[in-house]
Structures are given as C-alpha cells and as structure tokens.
N, C-alpha and C positions, 0 to 999 in steps of 0.2 A: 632904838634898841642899843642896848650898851655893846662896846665890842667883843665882850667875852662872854654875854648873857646866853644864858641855856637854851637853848631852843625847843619849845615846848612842844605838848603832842598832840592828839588829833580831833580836834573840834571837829563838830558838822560843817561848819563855816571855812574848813581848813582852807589856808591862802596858799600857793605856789614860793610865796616869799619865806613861810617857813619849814615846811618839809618836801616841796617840791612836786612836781607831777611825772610820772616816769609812761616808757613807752611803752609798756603794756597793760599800767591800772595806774589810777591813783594812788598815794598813800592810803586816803581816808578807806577807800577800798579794798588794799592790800592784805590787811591780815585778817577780816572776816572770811576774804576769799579765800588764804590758803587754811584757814580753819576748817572751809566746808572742803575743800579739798581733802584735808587731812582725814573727817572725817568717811567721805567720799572712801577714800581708800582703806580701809577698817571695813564700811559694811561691803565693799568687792574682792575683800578676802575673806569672806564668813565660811565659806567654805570649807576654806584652809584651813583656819580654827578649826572647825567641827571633826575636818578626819585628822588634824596632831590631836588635839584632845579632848574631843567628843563635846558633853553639853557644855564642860565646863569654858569650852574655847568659847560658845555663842553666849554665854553668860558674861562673858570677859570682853565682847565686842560692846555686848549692848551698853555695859558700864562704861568702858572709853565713849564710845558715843554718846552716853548724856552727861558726861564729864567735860568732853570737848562743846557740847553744844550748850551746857550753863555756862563754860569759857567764851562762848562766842556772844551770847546771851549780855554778860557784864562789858565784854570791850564796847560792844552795840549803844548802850543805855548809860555808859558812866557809871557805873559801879566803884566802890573804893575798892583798891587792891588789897585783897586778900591774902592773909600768911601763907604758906607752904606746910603740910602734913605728912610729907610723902617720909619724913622722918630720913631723908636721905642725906649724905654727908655731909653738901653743900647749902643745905636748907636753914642752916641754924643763922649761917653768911647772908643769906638771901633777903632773912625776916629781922633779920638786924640792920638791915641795911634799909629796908621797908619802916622799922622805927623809929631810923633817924630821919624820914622825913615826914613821918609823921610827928615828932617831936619840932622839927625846921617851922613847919605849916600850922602845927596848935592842935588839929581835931584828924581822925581818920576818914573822914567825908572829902576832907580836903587832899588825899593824895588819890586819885582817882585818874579811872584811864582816859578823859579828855583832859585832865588839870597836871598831868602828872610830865616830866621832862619824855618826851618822843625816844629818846636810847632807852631809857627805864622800862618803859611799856615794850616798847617793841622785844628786846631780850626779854624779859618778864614775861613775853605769851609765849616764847617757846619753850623758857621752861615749865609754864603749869600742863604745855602738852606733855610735855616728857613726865609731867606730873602723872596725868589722867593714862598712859599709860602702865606705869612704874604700879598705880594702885590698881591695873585691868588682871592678873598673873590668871592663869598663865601666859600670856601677850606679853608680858612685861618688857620682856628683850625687843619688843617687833619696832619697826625703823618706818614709819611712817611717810618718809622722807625717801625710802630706799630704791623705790619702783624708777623717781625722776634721774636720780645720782645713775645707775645705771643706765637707766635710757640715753643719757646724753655721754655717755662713752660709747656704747656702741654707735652713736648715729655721729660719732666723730673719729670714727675710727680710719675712713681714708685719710684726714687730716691727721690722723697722730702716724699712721704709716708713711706719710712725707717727712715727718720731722724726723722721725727714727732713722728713718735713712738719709737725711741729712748729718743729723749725729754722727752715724758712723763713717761718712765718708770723712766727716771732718778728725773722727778717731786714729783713723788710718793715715793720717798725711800730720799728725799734730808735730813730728819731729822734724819736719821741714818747712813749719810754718814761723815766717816773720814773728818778731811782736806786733807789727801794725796787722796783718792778719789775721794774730789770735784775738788782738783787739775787736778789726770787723767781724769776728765771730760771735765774739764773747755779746756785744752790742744787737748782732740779731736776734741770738738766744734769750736777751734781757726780755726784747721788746716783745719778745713771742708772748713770753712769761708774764709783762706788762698785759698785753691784749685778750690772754687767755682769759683774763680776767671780767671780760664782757660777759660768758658764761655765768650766770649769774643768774641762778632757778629761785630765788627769794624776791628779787626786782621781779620778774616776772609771773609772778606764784605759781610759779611748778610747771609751767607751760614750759615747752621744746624750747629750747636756747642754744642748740648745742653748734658744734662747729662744723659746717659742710666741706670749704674751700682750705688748698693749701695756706696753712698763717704764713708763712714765708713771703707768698707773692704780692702781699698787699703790703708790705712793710712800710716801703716808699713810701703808697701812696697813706698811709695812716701818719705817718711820720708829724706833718704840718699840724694834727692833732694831739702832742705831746705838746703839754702847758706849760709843766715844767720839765727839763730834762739834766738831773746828777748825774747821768753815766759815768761823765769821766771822776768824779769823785768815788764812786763806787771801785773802779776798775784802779786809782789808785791807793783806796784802802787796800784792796787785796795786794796789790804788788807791793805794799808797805810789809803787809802782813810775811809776806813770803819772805820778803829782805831779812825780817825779822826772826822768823821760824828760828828756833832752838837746834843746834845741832843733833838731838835725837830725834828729829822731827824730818819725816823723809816729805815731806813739802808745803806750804803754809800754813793756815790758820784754818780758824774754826768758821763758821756759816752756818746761821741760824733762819730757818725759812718758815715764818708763823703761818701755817697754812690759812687758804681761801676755800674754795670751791671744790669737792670732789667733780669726775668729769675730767673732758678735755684740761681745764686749766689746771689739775692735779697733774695731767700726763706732761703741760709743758715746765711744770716746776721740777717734776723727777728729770727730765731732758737737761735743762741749767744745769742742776744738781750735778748730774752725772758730767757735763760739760767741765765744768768748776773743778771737783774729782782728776779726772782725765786731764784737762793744761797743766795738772801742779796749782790752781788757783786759790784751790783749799783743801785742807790735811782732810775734813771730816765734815759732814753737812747732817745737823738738827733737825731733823721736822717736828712743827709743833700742830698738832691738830686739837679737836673737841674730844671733849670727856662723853659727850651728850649728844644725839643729833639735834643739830642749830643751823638756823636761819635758810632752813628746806635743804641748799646740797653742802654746808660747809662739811670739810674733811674730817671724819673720825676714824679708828685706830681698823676697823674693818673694809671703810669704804679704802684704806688705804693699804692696805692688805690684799683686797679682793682684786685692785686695781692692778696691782703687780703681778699676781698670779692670771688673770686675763692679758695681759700682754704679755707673759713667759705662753701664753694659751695658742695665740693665735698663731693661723697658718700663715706667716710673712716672714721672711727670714731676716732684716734689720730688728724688727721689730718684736719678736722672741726673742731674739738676741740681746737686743737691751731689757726686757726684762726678767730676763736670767743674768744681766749683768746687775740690776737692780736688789734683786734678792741675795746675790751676793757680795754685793754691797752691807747689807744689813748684816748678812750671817757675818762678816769679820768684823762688823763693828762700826767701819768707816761711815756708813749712815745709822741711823735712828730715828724712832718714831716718839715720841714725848705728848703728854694731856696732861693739862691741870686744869681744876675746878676754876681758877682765875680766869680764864679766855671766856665760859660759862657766865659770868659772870656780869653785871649791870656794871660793874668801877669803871671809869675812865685808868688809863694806863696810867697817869700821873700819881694814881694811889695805889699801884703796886708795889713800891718798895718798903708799905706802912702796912697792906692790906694781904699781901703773897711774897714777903721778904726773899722766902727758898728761890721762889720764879725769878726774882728781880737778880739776886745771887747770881742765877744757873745762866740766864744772859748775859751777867757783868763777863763772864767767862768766853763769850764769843768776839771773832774780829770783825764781824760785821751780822749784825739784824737784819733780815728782811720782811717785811710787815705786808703780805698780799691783801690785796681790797677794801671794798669802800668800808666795811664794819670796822678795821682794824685802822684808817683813819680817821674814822668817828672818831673812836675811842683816844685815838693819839693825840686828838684833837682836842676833846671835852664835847662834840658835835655844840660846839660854840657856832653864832653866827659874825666870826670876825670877820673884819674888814681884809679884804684877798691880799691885800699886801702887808699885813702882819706879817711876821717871821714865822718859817716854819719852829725855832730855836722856841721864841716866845708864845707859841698855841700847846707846845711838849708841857710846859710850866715844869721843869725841873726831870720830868722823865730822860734820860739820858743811861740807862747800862752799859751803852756799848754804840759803836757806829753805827747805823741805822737808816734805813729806807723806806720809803712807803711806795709800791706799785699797784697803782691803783686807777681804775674806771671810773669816771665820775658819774654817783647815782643817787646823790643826797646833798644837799644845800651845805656845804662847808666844804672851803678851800679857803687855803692860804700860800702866802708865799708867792704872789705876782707880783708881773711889775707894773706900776703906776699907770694906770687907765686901762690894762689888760681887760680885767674883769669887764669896767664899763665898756668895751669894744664889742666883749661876747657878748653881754646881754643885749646892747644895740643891735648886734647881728642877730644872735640867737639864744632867747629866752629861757629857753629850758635847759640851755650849755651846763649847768651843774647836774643833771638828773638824769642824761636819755643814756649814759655808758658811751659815748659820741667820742670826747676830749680823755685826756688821762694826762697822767703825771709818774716823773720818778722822779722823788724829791729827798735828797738828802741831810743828815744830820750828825755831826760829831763832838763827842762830849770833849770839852781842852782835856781832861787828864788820857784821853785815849789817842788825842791827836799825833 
C-alpha cells in the first residue's frame, strides 16, 4: 500500500491492518451496533413521545425507527450510498461531495459502504441518523446520543470534583508561582486534557467509558505512554504569543480548542481553558464544537451548555465555583462557543481553506489550534495509512492556519510522526498499540509564516 493511500472501509473480511480492532467491538461491528443502540433508545423513549405530543410523537418514533433500521439494513449488505433529502443546509455539501466520487469510480454501485474510503462512511452514518431524525418532527430536535453524554458526566463526577479543586488551589497561589511551576502546572493540566480523551463513547458504542479515578494520580505512571510529546513547543507558542500581545491586549493570545467528547473530557478541556485564562497564558479561549450530534458523545452547542450549568449545579464548593467561573467566562466574551457545518462534514482538513474558506479564516486568527481526538487526527491526517515516521508537516499536506496540536488517544490505524523503528517496537510488543486508547500523543505543528 502506497504511503498516502486512503484507507478503505469495512469488508466482511476486514483485516486489523486497515481499520483496526478496538477494546470493546470491532470496527466491522461498531456502527451496526450503535445503530441498534440508537434505535434502542427512540423505541425506550415512546413514552415520552406520546405524553409531549400524543399520537403524533409514536408516529414519529416508528418512522425514525424504519429509517434507522433501512440505514442499518444498506451498511449490513453494501448498498451504494445514497443522496441526502433532509433538504438541510449542509446536504447540498454532502451530495456533492457523494458525486464526485461517484464521477472518481464511473458508476454509483461503485461508491458503496464496503467499497467506499472508512472516514467517508463512518461520518456519512451519523449523518443519515441525524437524517432519519430531522425527517421524524415532532422528534426532530431529540439527541439520540444524549442519554450516554450525560451518563458519563455524572458517573465522573468525583473525578472532575478533584480536578476543580486542583484548579483552584493552583488559582489561588498563581502570583507566587515560578515560571518552572506554572510550567509544571500548565504540563499536568495538558495531559489531563490529553487523557480525558480516552472517554470516548463512539470507540465503545455507547457503553459506560466514563472516568471513575482521580486523572491527576496516574500521570506518572500514563506518562511512558505519550508517543509523541510537543509540550514544550506548545508552552512556547504561548509565551511567544504573550511577548507578543499588543499593548491593548491585557494578556496573550488567542486559543482555539476544536472540541472531542462531551463528558468528563469536555470538563477537563473547560479546566485548561480556564487554567490558560487565569496564568495570562491566553487573552481569549474558542471552543469549537458540532453543529449536529456526531460520533455518539462528540460536543455540541447544548451538551456544552448543559455541562456548565451542571457544574455551577452541584453541591461542591471548588466545583460551582468554577463553573460559575465558567459561565462568566462566556458572558464577557473571554470564551466562546463556535459550530460550523465543516467539522460535520466527511473533507479531510486539508480541503478546508477551498471547501470552508470563512473556518480556515477564523483559525488563521488564532495563536495556537488545539485539535482534541482520534477523529480530528483522522481528518488532519487524510486517515492515510502512512509510514509512522513521516512528518507530521507532510500528512497536514498544506493545512497550516495557525500553530497547531493534535491531543489525542490512539483508537484507529494512523499515526505519524515517530521515530525510526518506534512503530516496529510497538507492534512487536503490542499489536493492537494504534486502536485500544493505551498510547497517545501531543504532537505539534507550525506554519513558517506564524513562527
């Protein structure tokens, strides 16, 4: 296989060599599963339907239900992928993007869900869910996805009441902290935010993932499993940035944090965020979440709404505290929440500045990108299956708006960016090193005109 070739999708036959096996299903298994799941959850809220709004709600079920079940029906059997109807904003994006590879291939038989590139399909089923929703109304708005996202905040909630008061003590002493201190700070809170990222309810289709134990204490010993580590380029952008800040600028730059998973690893990216904030690290911190519920808990504009107002909720005093520090955060501005149709979206990052000009734009504007989880280095990637020591510089293929990081679990067959026999050491040790969430990386990139 070439080093940059696509990595295709999911044969009956599927090999471990190109989309991997993970620790709670297979791929080939993965998204029938969370389909029946999905549906699973639809006919155990009929209920619910029936008393908001009477026949018309169980009328509304049963349609999602044989919407999602012909959905599951074609992934099963190979079926060619099908337009989008839902007549929705980003549908015209979707099915034009569906032609050009049926135009690449010659016939429509030919782009189909065994034959078709593995990112393509796998995005492409959550949006025909949000489809088969979108055409269920009155359901339309219901969050299929929402029962796991919540579950796994509450059942991590002793672990986020350690970090919160972590936080704060570290708030409370920041004018008397070294820089090598704020560094060993800045460095735990990274790797929290790094690990959070095991949370990951799409790797395991919806089953409990959440986070029992204080993340603090296992640092250490997780540490040996950091593949690659930029910390220190990370921690010198910012302090570039700060040097740099504008005199109306009451302390560095900007920080952009492409959200992962709602859930614990939502609470420890708010935690950074606020860390970042609070040192002077950075003037203003982006959140970029989904437009759409995607890939079972990634972050949309409620799940991360709902998230702050449940920690301003709870009876814990660190831990209201930060998130009423949080929410007013938002209210002056200093943070923000951002969706575009592009993160939705099947493109590789690489054809964002041709395909979402505005997005590529609104990034060029930050001093540093952070790209949470394994989907957001797929995409950063091309989920090519390069050789591990390619450059992370040359898998971007020209993507560059801004300084840039990728923190992420490994839970899918691509990586880059080791060094020379790495790779071969883990696979001699341990086979399944790219796929079980084990290993991770922070892996950094900067474009020369930003350096």
């Amino acid at each position: 296989m070439a080093a940059d070739q696509i990595v295709h999708g999911v044969p009956p036959s599927l090999s471990a060599k190109v989309s991997g096996s993970f620790a709670y299903l297979t791929v080939r298994d993965r998204l029938p599963t969370i389909l029946t799941r999905a549906i699973d959850t639809i006919h155990r809220n009929k209920n619910t339907f029936l008393e908001q709004y009477g026949e018309e709600g169980i009328e509304a079920e049963k349609h999602a239900i044989s919407q999602l079940s012909k959905l599951r029906n074609e992934l099963q059997t190979d079926k060619p992928i099908l337009a989008l109807t839902d007549g929705r904003q980003d549908a015209e994006s979707w099915n034009h993007y569906l032609q050009r590879h049926v135009t690449l291939h010659g016939d429509e038989g030919s782009v189909s869900w065994f034959k078709s590139p593995w990112l393509y399909v796998e995005c492409y089923m959550y949006r025909r869910i949000q489809e088969a929703v979108w055409l269920s109304p009155p359901i339309s708005d219901y969050d299929v996805f929402n029962e796991g996202k919540t579950q796994s905040f509450f059942q991590s909630q002793s672990a986020v009441m350690t970090l919160c008061t972590y936080l704060e003590d570290i708030k409370k002493k920041l004018k008397d902290l070294s820089q090598n201190q704020l560094l060993e700070h800045f460095n735990k809170l990274l790797q929290v935010s790094l690990w959070g990222n095991k949370c990951d309810l799409s790797v395991s289709a919806g089953q409990d993932n959440s986070q029992i134990t204080s993340p603090l204490d296992s640092l250490d010993s997780l540490q040996p499993f950091i593949l690659v580590d930029d910390s220190n380029m990370i921690w010198s952008t910012l302090i570039s940035a700060q040097k740099l800040a504008l005199p109306e600028k009451t302390t560095a730059g900007r920080v952009d944090i492409i959200l992962d998973n709602a859930g614990f690893e939502l609470v420890t990216d708010l935690v950074f965020a606020d860390f970042l904030v609070s040192a002077g690290l950075a003037r203003e911190v982006h959140f970029h979440g989904k437009s759409l519920s995607w890939f079972v808990s990634d972050v949309t504009v409620k799940d991360f709404s709902w998230t702050i107002r449940q920690t301003m909720a709870v009876n814990h005093r660190w831990m209201s505290k930060s998130g009423a520090q949080w929410q007013n955060y938002l209210k002056k501005g200093t943070w923000s929440y951002h969706d575009h149709p592009f993160w939705t979206q099947p493109h590789e990052f690489c054809d964002m500045a041709a395909d979402a000009p505005d997005l590529y734009a609104t990034l060029e504007g930050s001093d540093l990108v952070l790209f949470k989880g394994d989907l957001n280095y797929r995409k950063l990637t091309g989920d090519r299956e390069w050789d591990h020591t390619v450059g992370f510089d040359t898998a971007l293929r020209g993507f560059g708006p801004a300084p840039l990081c990728s923190l992420r679990t490994l839970k899918a067959n691509v990586q880059v960016g080791l060094q020379p026999g790495q790779g071969e050491t883990l696979s001699s040790q341990d086979p399944d090193w790219m796929t079980t969430g084990k290993y991770a990386i922070i892996q950094f990139y900067s474009p020369k005109s930003k350096q």
